[in-house]
N, C-alpha and C positions, 0 to 999 in steps of 0.2 A: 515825187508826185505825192500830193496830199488831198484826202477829201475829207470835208467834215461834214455833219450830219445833222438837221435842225429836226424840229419834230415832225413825224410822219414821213422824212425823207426815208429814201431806198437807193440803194445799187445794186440794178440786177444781175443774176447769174454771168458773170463773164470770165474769161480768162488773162492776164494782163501778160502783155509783149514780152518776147524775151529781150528783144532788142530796141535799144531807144536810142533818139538824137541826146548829141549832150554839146554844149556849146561849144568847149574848149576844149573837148578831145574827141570830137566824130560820133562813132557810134559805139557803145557800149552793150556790155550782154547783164543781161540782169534775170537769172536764174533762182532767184528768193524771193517772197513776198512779202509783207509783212502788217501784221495788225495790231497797233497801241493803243489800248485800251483809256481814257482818260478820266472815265468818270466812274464812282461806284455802282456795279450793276441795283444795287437796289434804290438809287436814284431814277433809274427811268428803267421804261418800257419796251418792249423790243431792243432792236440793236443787236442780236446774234450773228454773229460772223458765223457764218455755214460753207463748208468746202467740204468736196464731192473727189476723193480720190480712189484710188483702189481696193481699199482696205472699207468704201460705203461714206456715210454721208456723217459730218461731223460740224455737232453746233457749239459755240463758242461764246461766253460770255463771260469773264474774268475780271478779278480786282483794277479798279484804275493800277496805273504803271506797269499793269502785265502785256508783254507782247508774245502774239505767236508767230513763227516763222511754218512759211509753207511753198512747194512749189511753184512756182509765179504759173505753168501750165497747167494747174485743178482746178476747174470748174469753181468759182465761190462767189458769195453776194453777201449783203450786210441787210 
């Protein structure tokens, strides 16, 4: 699953499934999240990936080709 982001878009606060349909082999468990970074953050504005785990609340904004992995069940939005 992929979203991308024009200006002023948002994705709010959600958590993503552990479990997805997948064509060709049922249902799979999907335990990781993850966020690729593509552009240089001082190319644009907002854009912080924010996730909410135990440890408090965590913002995100990283060189293009940086990815973070994070629990697919913490609370996060972009």
């Amino acid at each position: 699953l992929f979203n991308r982001y024009q200006n002023n878009e948002t994705y709010g606060f959600h958590v993503d499934g552990a479990v997805r349909s997948h064509p060709q082999n049922g249902w799979m468990r999907t335990d990781l999240s993850a966020t690729l970074f593509l552009s240089d953050p001082q190319s644009y504005d907002g854009g912080e990936l924010v996730v909410n785990d135990t440890f408090g609340q965590h913002r995100v904004k990283l060189p293009a080709g940086d990815l973070v992995l994070y629990p697919s069940s913490s609370l996060h939005c972009v």
